[in-house]
C-alpha positions in Angstrom: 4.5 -0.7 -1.4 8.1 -1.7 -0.6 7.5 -5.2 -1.8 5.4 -4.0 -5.0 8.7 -1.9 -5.7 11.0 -4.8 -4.6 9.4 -7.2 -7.7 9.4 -4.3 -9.8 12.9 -3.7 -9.7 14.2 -7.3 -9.9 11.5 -8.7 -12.7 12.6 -9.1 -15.9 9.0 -9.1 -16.5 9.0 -5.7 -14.7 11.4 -3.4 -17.3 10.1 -0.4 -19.3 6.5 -1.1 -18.0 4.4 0.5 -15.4 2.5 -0.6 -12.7 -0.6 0.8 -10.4 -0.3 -0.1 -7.4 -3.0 0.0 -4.7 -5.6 -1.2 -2.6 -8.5 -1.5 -6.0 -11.8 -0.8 -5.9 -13.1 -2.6 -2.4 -10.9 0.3 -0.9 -12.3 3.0 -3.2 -12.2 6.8 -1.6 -13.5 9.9 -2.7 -10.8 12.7 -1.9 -12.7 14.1 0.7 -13.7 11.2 2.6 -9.9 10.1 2.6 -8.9 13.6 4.3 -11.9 12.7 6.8 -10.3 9.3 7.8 -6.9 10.8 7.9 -8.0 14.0 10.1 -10.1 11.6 12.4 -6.8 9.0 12.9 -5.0 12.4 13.7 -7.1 13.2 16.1 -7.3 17.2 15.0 -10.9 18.7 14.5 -12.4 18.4 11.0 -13.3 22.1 11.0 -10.0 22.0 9.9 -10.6 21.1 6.4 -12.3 23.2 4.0 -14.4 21.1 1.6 -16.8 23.5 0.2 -14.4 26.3 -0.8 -12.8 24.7 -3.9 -15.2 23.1 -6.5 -14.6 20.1 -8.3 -14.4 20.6 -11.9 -16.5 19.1 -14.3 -13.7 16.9 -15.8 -12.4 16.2 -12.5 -13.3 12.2 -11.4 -15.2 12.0 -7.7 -12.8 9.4 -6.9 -9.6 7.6 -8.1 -9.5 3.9 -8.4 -6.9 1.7 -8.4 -6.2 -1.6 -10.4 -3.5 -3.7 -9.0 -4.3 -6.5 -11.6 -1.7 -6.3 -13.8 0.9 -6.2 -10.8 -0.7 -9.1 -9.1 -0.5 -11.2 -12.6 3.4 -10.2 -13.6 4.8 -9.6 -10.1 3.0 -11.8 -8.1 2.3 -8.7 -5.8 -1.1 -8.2 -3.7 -1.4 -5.7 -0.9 -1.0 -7.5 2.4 -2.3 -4.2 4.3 -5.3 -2.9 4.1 -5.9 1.3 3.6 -6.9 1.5 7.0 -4.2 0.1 8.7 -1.6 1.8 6.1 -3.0 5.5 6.9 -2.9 4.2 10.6 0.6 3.2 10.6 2.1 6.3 8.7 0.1 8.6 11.3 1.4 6.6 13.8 5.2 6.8 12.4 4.5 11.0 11.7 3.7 11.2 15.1 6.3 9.5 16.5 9.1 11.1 14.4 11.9 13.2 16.1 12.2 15.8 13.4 7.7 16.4 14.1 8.9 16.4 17.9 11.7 18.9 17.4 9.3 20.9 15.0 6.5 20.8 17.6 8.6 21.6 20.5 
């Protein structure tokens, strides 16, 4: 992400446009199976997590899916982690944080 932002800000390419950046489809996640992989890397029961109490709407997609193509043809940029390791890092880093210590304590 820092690199996609990094080319962003320093193409000329780059000005007045927008970019998605992500993972694209091989990484694909419906909402709720996203919150299972996160809940499961933090180690805290699922029970936790209330799937059935809100309803999707009819308008509302099952999943979101990136496309980084446009980013990877202007920029140059490709994701050089995968969603996986990403969600595993950023756990890792919460966890490890002094302010969630402090707050914990």
């Amino acid at each position: 992400m820092v690199d996609a932002l990094r080319l962003g800000l320093t193409a000329r390419v780059a000005v007045g446009k927008v970019y998605n950046i992500g993972s694209g489809p091989a990484e694909a996640r419906s909402v709720r199976r996203m919150v299972e992989e996160i809940v499961g890397l933090m180690g805290v029961p699922s029970r936790l997590c209330w799937f059935d109490r809100a309803g999707r709407g009819r308008s509302d997609p099952p999943y979101l899916v990136s496309d980084p193509t446009k980013a990877h043809v202007e920029l140059g940029w490709r994701p050089r982690v995968s969603l996986a390791e990403g969600l595993a890092r950023t756990i890792e880093s919460y966890k490890t944080s002094p302010a969630v210590k402090e707050l914990s304590a």
